[in-house]
C-alpha positions in Angstrom: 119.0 137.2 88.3 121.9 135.1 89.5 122.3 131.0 88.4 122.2 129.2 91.2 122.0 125.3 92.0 119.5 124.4 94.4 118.0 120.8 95.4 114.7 120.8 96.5 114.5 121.9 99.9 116.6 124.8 99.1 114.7 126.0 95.7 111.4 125.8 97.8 112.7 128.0 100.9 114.1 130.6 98.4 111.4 130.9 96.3 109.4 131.6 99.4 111.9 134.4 100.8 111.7 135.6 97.1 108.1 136.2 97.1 108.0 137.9 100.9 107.2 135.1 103.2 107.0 137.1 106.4 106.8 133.5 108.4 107.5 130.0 108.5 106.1 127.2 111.0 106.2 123.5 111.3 106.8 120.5 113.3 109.9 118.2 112.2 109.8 115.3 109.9 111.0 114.6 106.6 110.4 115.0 103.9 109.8 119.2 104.5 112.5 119.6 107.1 115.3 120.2 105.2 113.4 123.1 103.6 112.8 124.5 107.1 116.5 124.4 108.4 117.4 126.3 105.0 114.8 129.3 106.3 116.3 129.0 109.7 119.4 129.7 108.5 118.2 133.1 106.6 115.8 134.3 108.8 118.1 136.4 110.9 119.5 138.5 107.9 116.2 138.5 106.4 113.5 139.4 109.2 111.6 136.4 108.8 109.9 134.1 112.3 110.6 130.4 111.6 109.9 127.7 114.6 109.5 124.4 115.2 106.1 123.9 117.0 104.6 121.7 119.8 102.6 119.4 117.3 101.1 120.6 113.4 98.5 121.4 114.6 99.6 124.3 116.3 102.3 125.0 113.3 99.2 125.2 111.1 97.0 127.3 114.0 99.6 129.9 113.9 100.5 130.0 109.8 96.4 130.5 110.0 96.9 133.8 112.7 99.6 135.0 110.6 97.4 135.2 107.1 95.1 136.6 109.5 97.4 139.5 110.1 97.9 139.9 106.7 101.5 138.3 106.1 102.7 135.4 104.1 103.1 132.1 105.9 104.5 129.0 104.6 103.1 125.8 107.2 105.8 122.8 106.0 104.8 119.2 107.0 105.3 115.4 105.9 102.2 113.6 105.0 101.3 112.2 108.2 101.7 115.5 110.3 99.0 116.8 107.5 96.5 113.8 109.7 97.2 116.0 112.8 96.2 119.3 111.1 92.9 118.4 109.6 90.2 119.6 112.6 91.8 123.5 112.0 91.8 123.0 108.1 87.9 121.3 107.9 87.3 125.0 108.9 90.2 126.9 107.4 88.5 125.8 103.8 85.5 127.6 104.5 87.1 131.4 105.3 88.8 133.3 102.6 92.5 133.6 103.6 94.0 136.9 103.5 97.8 137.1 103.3 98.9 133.9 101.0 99.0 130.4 103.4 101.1 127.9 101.8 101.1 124.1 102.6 104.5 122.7 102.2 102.7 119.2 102.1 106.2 116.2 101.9 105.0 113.2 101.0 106.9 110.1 101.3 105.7 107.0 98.7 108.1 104.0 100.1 108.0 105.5 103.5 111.8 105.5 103.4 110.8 107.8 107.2 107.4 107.2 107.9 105.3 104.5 109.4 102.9 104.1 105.9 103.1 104.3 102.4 100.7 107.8 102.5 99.5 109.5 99.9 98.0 112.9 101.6 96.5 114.0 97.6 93.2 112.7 98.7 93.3 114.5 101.8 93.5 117.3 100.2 90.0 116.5 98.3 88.3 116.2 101.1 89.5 119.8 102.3 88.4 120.8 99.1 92.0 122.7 98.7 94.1 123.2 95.5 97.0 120.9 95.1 100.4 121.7 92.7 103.1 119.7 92.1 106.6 121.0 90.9 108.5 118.2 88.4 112.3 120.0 89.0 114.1 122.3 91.9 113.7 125.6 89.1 110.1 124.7 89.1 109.6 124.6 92.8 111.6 128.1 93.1 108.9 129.9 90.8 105.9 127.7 91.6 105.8 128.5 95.3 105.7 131.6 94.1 102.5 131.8 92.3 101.4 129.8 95.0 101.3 132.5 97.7 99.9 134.8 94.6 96.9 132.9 93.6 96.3 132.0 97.2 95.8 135.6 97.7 94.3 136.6 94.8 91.0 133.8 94.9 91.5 133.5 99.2 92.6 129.9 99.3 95.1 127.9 101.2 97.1 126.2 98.5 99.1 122.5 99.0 102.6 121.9 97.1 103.3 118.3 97.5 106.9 117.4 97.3 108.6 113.5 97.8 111.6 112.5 99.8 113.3 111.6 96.5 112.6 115.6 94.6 113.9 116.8 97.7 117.6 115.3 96.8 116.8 116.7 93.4 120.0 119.4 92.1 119.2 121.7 89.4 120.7 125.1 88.1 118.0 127.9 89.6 117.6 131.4 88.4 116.7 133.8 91.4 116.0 137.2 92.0 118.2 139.7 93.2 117.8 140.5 96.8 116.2 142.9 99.0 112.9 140.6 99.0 110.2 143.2 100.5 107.8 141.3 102.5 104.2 141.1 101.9 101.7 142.9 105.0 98.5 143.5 104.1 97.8 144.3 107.4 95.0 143.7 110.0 91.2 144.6 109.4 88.3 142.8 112.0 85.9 141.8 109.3 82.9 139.9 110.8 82.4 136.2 110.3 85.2 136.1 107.4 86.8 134.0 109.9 83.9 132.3 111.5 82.7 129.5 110.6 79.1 128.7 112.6 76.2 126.7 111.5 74.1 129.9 110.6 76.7 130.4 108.2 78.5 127.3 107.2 76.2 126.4 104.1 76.7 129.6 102.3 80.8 129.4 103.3 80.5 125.9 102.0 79.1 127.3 98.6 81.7 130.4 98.3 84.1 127.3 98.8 82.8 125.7 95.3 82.7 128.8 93.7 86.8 129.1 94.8 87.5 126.1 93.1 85.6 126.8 90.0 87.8 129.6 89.7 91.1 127.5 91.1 89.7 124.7 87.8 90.3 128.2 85.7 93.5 129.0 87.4 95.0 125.7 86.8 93.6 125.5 83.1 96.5 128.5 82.5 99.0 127.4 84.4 102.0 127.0 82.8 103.5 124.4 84.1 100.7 122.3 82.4 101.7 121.1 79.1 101.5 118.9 76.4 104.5 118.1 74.2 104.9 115.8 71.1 102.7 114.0 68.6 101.0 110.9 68.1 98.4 109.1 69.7 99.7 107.0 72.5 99.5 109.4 75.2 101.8 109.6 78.3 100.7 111.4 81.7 103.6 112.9 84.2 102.6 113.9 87.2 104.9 115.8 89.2 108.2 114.9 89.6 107.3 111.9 88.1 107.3 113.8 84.7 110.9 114.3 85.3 111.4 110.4 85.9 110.0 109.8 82.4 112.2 112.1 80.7 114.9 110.1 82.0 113.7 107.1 80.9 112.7 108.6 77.3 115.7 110.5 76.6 116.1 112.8 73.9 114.7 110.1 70.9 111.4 111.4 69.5 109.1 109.4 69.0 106.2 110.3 66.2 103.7 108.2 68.5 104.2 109.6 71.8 102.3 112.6 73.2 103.3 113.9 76.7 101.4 115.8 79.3 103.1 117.3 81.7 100.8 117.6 84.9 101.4 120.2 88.1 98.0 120.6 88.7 96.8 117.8 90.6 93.3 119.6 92.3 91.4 120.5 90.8 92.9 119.4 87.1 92.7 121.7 84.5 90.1 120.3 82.5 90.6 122.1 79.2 94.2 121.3 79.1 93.0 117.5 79.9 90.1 117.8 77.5 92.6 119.0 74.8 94.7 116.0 75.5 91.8 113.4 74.9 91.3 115.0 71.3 94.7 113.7 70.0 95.0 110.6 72.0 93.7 107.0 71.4 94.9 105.6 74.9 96.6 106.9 77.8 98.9 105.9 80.4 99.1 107.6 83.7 102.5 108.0 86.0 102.3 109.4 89.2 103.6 108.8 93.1 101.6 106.4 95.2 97.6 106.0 94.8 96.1 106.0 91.5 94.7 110.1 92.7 95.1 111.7 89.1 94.2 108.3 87.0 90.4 107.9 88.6 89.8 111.6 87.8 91.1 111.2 84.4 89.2 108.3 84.1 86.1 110.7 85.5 86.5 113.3 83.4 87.3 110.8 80.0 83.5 109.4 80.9 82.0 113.1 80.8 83.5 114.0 77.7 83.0 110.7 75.8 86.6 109.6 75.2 86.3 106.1 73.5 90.1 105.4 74.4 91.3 103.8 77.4 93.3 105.3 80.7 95.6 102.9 81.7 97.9 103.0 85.2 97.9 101.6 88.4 94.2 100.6 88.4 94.8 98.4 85.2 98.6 97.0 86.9 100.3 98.6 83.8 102.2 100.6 86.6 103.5 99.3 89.9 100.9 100.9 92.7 102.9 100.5 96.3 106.1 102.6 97.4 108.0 104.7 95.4 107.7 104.7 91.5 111.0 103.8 90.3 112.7 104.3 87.0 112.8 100.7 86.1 108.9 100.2 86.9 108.6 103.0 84.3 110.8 101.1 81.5 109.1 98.3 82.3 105.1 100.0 81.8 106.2 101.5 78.7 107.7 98.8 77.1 104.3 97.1 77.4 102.6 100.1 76.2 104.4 101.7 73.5 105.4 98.9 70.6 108.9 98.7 69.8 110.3 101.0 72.7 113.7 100.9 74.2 114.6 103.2 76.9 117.4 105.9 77.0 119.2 103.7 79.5 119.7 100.8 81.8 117.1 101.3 84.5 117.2 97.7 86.2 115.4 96.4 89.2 118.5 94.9 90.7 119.6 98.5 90.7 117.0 100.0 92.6 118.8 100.9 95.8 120.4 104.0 93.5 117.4 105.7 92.4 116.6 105.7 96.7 116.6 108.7 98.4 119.7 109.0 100.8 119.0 109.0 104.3 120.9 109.8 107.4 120.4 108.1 110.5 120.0 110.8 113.4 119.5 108.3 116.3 123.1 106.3 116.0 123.9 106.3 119.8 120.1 106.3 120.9 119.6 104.2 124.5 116.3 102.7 123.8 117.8 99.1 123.0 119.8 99.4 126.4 116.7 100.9 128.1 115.1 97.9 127.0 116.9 95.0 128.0 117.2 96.4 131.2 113.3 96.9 131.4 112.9 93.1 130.6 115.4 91.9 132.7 113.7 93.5 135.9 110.2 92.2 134.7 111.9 88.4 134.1 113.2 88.6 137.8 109.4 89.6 139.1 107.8 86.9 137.2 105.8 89.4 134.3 105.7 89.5 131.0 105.3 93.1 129.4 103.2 94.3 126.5 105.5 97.2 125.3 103.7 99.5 123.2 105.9 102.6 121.5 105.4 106.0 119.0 107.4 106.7 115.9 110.6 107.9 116.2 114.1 106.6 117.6 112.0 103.7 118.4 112.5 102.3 114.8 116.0 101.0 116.3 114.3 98.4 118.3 110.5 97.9 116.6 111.0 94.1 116.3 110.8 94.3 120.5 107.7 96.3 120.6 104.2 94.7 120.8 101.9 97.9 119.1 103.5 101.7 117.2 101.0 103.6 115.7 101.0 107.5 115.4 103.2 110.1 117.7 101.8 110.1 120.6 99.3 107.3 120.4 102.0 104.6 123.0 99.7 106.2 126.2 96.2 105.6 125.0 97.0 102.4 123.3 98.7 100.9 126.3 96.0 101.7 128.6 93.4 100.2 126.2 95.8 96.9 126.6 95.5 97.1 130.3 91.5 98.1 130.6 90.9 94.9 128.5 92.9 92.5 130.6 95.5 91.4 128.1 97.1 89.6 131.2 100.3 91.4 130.9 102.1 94.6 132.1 101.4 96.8 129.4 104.1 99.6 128.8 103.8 102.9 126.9 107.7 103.9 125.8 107.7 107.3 124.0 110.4 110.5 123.7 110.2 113.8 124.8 109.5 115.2 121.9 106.1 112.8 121.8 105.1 113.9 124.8 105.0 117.6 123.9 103.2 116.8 120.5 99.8 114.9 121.7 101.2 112.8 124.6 99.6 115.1 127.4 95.9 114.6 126.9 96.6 110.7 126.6 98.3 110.9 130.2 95.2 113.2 131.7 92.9 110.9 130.2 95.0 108.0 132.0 94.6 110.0 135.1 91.5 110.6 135.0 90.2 107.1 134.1 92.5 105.3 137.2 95.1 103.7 134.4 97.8 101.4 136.1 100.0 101.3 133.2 104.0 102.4 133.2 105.6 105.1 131.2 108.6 105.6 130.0 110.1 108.1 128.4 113.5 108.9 127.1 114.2 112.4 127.5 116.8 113.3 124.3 116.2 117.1 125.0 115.7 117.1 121.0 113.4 115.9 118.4 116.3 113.7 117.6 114.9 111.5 115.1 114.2 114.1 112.8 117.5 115.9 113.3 118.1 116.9 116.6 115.4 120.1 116.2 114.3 121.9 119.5 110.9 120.9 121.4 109.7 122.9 123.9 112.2 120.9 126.6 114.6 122.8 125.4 115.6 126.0 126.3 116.5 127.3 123.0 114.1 127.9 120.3 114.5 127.2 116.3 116.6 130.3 116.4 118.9 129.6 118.2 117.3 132.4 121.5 117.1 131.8 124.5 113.5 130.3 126.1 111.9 128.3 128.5 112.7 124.5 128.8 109.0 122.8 130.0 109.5 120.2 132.7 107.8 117.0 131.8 108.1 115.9 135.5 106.5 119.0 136.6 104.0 118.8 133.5 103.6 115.3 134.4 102.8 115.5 138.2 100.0 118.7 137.4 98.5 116.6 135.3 97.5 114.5 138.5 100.5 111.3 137.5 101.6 110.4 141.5 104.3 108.2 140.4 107.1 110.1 138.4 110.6 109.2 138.6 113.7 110.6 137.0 117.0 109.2 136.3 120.1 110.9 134.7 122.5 108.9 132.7 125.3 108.4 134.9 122.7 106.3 137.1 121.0 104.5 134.5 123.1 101.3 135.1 123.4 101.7 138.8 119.7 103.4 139.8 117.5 102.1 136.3 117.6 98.5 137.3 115.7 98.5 140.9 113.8 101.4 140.4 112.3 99.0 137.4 111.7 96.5 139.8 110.1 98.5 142.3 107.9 100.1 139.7 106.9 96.8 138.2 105.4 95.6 141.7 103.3 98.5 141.7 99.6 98.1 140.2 99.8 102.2 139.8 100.2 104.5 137.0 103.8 105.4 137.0 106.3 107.3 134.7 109.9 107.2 134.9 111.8 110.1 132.9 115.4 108.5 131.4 117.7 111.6 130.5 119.6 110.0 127.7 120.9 112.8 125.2 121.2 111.4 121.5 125.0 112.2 120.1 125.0 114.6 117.5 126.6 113.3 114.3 128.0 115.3 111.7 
């Protein structure tokens, strides 16, 4: 074993090479990324498949094939790419995995790069799927671990939710020695394991329960869960926020204050809990974003007839929108627990240093320039546009944009615009990287429905929002090998669009203007194709 220090991203990729991950899939966005470029970087001296897919869907389709096979995949994703992957997973739930499927699930409360303030925890109910999260970097080294054990051992898919913030996280990690032999349990055709139909679904459905009575036992030993101190005022920690209180409490002890330290946030180990209740008159609850782990505290106090109280974000003790900072935490207990008075100066005014840092990959992006020139030619025709973008680079000019909703949503919702006569030119703007991810079927839908709206799309030949990754545009994969680069023109036209247009960057001042213009006289759907590279910063 060899001392280390890790942050977050890093503990989590290691622990996962550690424990044989055989391979690694996702679609970038951060938080999760960063643990994804650190497996990209050892996967050639370690015989391990990373990419980068079309959409997380797909990243999640083929992390499903590999299990299959009988390797270890890890699937990493930030909370809204876990939207995109719920049709495979309301099916995934009901077939016993084979080799161990981990969910690399990156939240991000204060959606410091995200369009919402998601919390993906009660997604994961609904998939009926067990949930951990780590409170430190050591943790996430040895918890991913026993996530790809258990996940193997009762069949189950099992979530890790990190947040942009643990990510940044630096901690001293023991690892294992390398070689780290890879897990293949090989291939076996086993009939209707991996079939969900509805002669079967009931009784997979009911197998599903029985999994996650034995995931409730599971979590009950886990040791991660556990409560420290005395007294009677309890205090839960949920995840890294755990680690957020121990800041705040220090090293004083407190002969009031009992702690539970919570990783297990579905199902919740109920005899831990339940053990917890016994000694406590009253409990507060911290945890990242919705009040998830407080209602099913609350749940399970009504069951077993706890006459204290839960308090949390239900009650207002704690703050309930964005990220839970240090100084909402000073400020909940020092309503809660008499005579407190906090290890140290956690202030609101000083809230901008407990933020995550983030870097800014689209410094040097066109869109503002693409723009002006855009309304400049519809000023000289006598329109007004309705300009309707996806996430992404975009962010740079959002106060100029009329509608942004998920990747790939700027096709469909501008043709909605136009069907319903909103009296102006409506405009779908979107990168290349959107229309690999779920742009295509909005565009064939367009097609096939006589659409009249204009696209535009900036072609970066990277998903260069997220970091400048690879999309299937480019000819290189996450690798770094040599591939095919799709043609969105070519795509574009065999989809059945008439009207496609492309225009490199050394004509976008002298070509960009007119053929805007032209274009904008045109009652016809129409996509023009803008090659405009992002700069790489260092």
């Amino acid at each position: 074993m060899a001392l280390t220090e890790l942050n977050g991203d890093q503990a989590f990729a290691w622990g996962a090479l550690a424990c044989g991950v055989k391979l690694v899939t996702s679609y970038p966005g951060s938080p999760s990324s960063g643990t994804v470029e650190e497996l990209i970087k050892l996967a050639g001296k370690h015989d391990i498949y990373v990419e980068w897919s079309t959409n997380e869907k797909v990243a999640m389709e083929v992390g499903i094939g590999a299990s299959i096979a009988g390797c270890r995949a890890l699937v990493c994703t930030k909370s809204v790419g876990m939207n995109v992957m719920i049709d495979p997973l309301m099916a995934l739930n009901l077939t016993p995995v084979k080799g161990g499927l981990v969910i690399l699930l990156g939240d991000d409360p204060g959606g410091y790069s995200s369009q919402n303030d998601q919390d993906t925890r009660q997604i994961a109910q609904m998939l009926e799927m067990p949930v951990i999260e780590p409170a430190a970097p050591a943790e996430a080294y040895e918890m991913i671990q026993e996530a790809f054990r258990i996940s193997e051992q009762l069949n189950s898919v099992v979530i890790i939710r990190e947040t942009r913030s643990f990510t940044q996280q630096l901690e001293q990690v023991s690892m294992a020695n390398e070689p780290y032999p890879q897990v293949n349990l090989g291939f076996k055709r086993e009939p209707f394991r991996f079939v969900p139909v509805p002669l079967n679904a009931v009784g997979k459905h009911k197998e599903l329960h029985d999994r996650l009575i034995q995931l409730g036992r599971w979590a009950d030993g886990l040791h991660y869960n556990r409560i420290d101190g005395a007294g009677d005022y309890g205090i839960v920690g949920v995840g890294f926020a755990y680690r957020k209180i121990m800041d705040v409490l220090g090293d004083q002890s407190r002969q009031d204050v009992r702690l539970l330290k919570l990783s297990s946030i579905y199902p919740l180990p109920k005899k831990v809990i339940s053990g917890f209740f016994s000694v406590c008159r009253k409990i507060l609850v911290f945890e990242e974003n919705e009040p998830f782990v407080e209602i099913h505290i609350k749940a399970l106090a009504h069951d077993l007839g706890f006459a204290g109280r839960v308090y949390g974000k239900q009650s207002n003790n704690v703050h309930r929108e964005g990220e839970l900072y240090r100084w909402q935490i000073t400020e909940a207990l020092s309503g809660y627990l008499p005579g407190f008075t906090p290890a140290g100066k956690f202030l609101e005014e000083n809230e901008a240093q407990e933020r995550p840092d983030k870097e800014s990959h689209c410094r040097g992006c066109g869109y503002g320039e693409i723009l002006d020139k855009l309304e400049a030619a519809a000023e000289s025709t006598g329109q007004k546009l309705a300009v309707i973008g996806d996430p992404g680079c975009l962010v740079t000019v959002a106060e100029r944009l009329d509608a942004k909703f998920a990747i790939g949503s700027a096709v469909g919702v501008a043709d909605g615009l136009s069907k319903a006569g909103c009296g102006e030119r409506a405009v779908a703007v979107f990168g290349d990287s959107s229309f690999f991810h779920t742009t295509i079927p909005a565009i064939c839908n367009a097609v096939s429905n006589r659409s009249d709206i204009l696209m535009v799309v900036l072609d970066n030949k990277s998903s260069a929002a997220s970091g400048h990754q690879t999309n299937p545009g480019v000819a290189k994969d996450a690798m770094g090998r040599e591939t095919t680069a799709l043609s969105i023109e070519k795509i574009a036209r065999a989809c059945g669009v008439r009207s496609v247009f492309s225009v490199g960057l050394e004509d976008i001042d002298s070509q960009l203007p007119g053929l805007f213009r032209d274009v904008l006289g045109s009652r016809e759907l129409t996509m023009i194709i803008i090659q405009t590279p992002v700069p790489v910063h260092s």
